[in-house]
C-alpha positions as CSV (number, residue, x, y, z in Angstrom):
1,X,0.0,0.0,0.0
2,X,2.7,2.4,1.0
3,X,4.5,1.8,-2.3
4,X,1.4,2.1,-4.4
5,X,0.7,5.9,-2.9
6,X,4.0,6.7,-3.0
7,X,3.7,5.4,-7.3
8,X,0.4,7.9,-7.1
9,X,1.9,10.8,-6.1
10,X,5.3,10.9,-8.3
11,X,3.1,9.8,-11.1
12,X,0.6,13.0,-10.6
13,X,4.2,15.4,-9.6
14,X,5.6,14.5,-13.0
15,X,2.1,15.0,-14.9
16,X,1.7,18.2,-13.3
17,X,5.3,19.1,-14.0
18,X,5.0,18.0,-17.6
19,X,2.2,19.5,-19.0
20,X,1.2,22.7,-16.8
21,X,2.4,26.0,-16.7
22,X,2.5,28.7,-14.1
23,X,-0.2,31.1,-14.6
24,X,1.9,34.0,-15.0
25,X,2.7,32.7,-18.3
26,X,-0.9,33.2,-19.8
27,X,-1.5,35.2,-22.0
28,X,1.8,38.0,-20.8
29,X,3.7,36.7,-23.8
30,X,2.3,37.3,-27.3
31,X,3.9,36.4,-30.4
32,X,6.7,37.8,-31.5
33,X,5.1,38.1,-35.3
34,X,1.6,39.2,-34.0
35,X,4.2,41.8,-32.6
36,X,6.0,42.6,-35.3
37,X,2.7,42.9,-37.9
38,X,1.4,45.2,-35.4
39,X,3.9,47.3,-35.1
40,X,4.7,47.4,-38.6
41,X,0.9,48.3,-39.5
42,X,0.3,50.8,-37.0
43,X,0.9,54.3,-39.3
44,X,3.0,56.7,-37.7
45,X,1.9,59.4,-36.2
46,X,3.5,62.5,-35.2
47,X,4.8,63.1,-31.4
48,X,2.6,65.2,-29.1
49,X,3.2,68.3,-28.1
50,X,5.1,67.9,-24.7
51,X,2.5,69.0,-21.6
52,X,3.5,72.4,-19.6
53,X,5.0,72.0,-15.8
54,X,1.7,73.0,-14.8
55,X,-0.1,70.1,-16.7
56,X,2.3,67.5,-15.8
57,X,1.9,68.0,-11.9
58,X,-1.7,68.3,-12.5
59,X,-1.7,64.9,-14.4
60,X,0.7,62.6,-13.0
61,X,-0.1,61.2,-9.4
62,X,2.7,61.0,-6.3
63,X,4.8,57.8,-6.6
64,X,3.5,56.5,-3.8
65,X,-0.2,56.9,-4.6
66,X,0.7,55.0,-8.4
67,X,2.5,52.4,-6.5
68,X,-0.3,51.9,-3.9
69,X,-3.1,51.2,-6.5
70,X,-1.3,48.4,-8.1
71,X,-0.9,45.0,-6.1
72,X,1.6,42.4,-7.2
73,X,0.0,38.9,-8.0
74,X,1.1,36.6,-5.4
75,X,4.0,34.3,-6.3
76,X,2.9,30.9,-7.7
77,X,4.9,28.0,-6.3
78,X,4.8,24.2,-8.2
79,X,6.5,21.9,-5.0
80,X,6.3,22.2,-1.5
81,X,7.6,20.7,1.7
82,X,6.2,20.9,5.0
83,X,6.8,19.8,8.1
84,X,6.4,20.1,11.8
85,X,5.0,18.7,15.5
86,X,1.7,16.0,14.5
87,X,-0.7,15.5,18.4
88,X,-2.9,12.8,17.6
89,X,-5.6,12.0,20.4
90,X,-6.5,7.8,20.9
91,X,-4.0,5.6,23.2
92,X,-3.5,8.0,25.8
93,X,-2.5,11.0,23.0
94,X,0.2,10.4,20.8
95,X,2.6,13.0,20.0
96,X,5.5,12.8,17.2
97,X,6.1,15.2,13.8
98,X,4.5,14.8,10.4
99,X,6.4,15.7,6.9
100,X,4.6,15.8,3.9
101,X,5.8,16.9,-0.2
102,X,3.3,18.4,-2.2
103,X,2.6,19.6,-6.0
104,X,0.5,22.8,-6.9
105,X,-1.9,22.2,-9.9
106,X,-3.8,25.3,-9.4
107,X,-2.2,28.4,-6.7
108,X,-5.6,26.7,-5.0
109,X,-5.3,22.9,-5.6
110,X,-2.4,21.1,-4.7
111,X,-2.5,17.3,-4.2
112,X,0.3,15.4,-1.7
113,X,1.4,13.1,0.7
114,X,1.5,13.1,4.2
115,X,3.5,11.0,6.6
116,X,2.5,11.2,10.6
117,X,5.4,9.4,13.0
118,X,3.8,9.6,17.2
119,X,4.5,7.8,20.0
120,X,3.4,7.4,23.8
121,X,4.6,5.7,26.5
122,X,2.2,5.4,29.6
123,X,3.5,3.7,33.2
124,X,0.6,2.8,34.6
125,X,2.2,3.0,38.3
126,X,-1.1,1.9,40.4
127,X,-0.4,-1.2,40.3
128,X,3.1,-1.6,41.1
129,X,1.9,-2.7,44.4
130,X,-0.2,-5.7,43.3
131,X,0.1,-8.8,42.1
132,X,0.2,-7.4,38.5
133,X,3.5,-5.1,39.2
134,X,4.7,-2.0,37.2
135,X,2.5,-2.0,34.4
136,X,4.5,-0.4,31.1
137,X,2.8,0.7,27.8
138,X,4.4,2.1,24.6
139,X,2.4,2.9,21.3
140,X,3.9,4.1,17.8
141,X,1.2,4.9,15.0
142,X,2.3,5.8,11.4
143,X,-0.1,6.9,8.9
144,X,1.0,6.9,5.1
145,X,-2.3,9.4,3.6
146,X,-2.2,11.1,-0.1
147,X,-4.9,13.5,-1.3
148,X,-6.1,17.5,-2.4
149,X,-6.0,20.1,-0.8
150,X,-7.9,23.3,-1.6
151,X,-7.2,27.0,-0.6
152,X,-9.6,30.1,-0.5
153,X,-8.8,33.7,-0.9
154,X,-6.6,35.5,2.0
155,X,-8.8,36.8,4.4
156,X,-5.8,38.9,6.1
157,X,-4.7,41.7,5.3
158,X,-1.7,44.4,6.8
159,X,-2.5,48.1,6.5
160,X,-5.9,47.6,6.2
161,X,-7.4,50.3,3.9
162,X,-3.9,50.6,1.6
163,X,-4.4,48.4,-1.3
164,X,-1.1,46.9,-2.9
165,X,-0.7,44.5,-0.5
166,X,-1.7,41.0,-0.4
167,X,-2.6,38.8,2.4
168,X,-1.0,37.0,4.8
169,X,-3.6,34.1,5.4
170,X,-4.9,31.4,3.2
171,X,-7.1,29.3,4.6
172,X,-7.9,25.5,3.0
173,X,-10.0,22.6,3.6
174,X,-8.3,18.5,2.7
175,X,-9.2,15.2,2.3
176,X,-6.2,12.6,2.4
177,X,-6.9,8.5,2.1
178,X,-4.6,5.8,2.7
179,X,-3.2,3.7,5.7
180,X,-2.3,3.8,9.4
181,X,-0.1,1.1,11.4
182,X,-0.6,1.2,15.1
183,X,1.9,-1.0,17.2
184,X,1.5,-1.7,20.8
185,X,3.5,-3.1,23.7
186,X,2.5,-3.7,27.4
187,X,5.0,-4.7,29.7
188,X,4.7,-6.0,33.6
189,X,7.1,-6.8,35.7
190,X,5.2,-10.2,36.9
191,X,3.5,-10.9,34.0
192,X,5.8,-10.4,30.9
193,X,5.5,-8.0,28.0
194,X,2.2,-8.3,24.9
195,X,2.9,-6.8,22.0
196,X,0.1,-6.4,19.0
197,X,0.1,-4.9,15.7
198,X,-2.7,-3.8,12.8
199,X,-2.7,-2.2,10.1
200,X,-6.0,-0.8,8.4
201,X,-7.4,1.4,5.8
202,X,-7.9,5.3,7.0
203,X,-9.0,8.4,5.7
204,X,-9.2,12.5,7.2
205,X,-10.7,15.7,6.5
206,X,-9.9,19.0,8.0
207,X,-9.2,22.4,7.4
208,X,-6.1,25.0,8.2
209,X,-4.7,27.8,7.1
210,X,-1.1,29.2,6.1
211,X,0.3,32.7,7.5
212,X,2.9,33.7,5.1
213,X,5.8,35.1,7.1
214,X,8.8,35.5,4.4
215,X,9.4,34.8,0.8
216,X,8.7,30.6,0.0
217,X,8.3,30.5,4.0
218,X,4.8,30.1,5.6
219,X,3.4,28.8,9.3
220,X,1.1,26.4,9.2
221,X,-1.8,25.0,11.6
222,X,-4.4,22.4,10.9
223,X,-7.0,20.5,12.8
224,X,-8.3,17.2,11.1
225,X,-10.8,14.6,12.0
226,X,-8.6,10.9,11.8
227,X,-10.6,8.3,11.1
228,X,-9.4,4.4,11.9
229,X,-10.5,1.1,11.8
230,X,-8.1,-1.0,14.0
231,X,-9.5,-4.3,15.3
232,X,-12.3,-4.1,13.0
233,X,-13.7,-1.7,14.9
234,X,-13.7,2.5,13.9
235,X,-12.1,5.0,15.9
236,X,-12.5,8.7,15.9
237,X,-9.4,10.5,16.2
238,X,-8.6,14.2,16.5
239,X,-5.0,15.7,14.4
240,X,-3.4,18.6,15.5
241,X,0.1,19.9,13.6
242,X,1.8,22.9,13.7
243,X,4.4,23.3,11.3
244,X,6.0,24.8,8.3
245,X,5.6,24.7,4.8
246,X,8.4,25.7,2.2
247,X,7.4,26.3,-1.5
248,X,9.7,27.0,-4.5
């Protein structure tokens, strides 16, 4: 399974890679012999008169004003990488980091793949005293998801009121598929260590947002809903990361 998402997502990186282009390359570059006819069929006309002192202060607004009235698109990235810390609530909370690579189709769709590494270990010290003993449990679950992800206009603004500037937060909503492994040891000093494993199909959705704080550099924060199906049985599960994503 893990090899078959991992085939997904190259496959879709190379595809978007391949045959997409940035949007700033729409329609900003016209051909060269459109130019050329063009030029060489507009008739020549004779240069204006040059405006007096008077009319060119009139006319021509402050630098800053001009400057102010026309805001720069925001940079399109194609790849990203993101990591950071990944809380994960179910065996006594979980706690470990998440990485994930991603490709931008749109600058609002981008589709990825997401790898969350947490652990716990729990010493369940209650019963040292009885005939159980010191009661020991450790936990490690990986999940290995791929899916979209979809982003909304910034909603955040600095200098609210001047225009040229774009905003800072872009919030998003996923859905990622794939699998989760969830291992499990309990050791006691009397009775001897258990250790299980399962691995089942899983799936999330959840939403986020990124706060752009430098150039290719943004903080990220998202809360998703983690649903499992150890045991036969599903669990509910809540996702927390806080991270960082890096585009180029």
């Amino acid at each position: 399974m893990k090899v078959m998402y991992t085939i997904l997502f190259v496959g879709l990186a190379m595809m978007a890679y391949a045959q997409l282009q940035p949007p700033e390359q729409f329609n900003n570059q016209p051909d060269a012999q459109q130019q050329s006819s063009a030029q060489s069929q507009t008739p020549q006309q004779p240069n204006p008169p040059s405006p007096t002192p008077q009319q060119t202060n009139a006319q021509s607004p402050t630098p800053a004003r001009a400057s102010a009235q026309v805001p720069k698109p925001r940079p399109f990235y194609r790849w990203e990488l993101s990591g950071g810390w990944s809380h994960i609530t179910g065996d006594e909370g979980l706690n470990g980091f998440n990485a994930g690579a991603w490709v931008y189709l749109d600058p609002r769709i981008s589709i990825g793949f997401n790898y969350d590494g947490v652990y716990n270990t729990t010493v369940l010290g209650a019963f040292a005293l009885t005939n159980v003993g010191l009661t020991t449990t450790k936990s490690h679950l990986q999940n290995f998801m791929a899916g979209p992800r979809f982003y909304f206009p910034g909603v955040f603004t600095p200098h609210c009121g001047v225009q040229g500037h774009l905003p800072l937060l872009h919030p998003f909503v996923e859905a990622q598929f794939g699998e989760s492994e969830l291992w499990t040891e309990v050791s006691s000093v009397n009775v001897g260590t258990v250790t299980s494993s399962d691995t089942t199909f899983s799936w999330l959705l959840g939403a986020g947002g990124d706060l752009d704080f430098k150039e290719h550099w943004s903080a990220r924060i998202n809360t998703d809903l983690l649903r499992t199906h150890f045991v036969d049985t599903g669990q509910s599960r809540l996702r927390l990361i806080l991270g960082v994503a890096f585009r180029w």
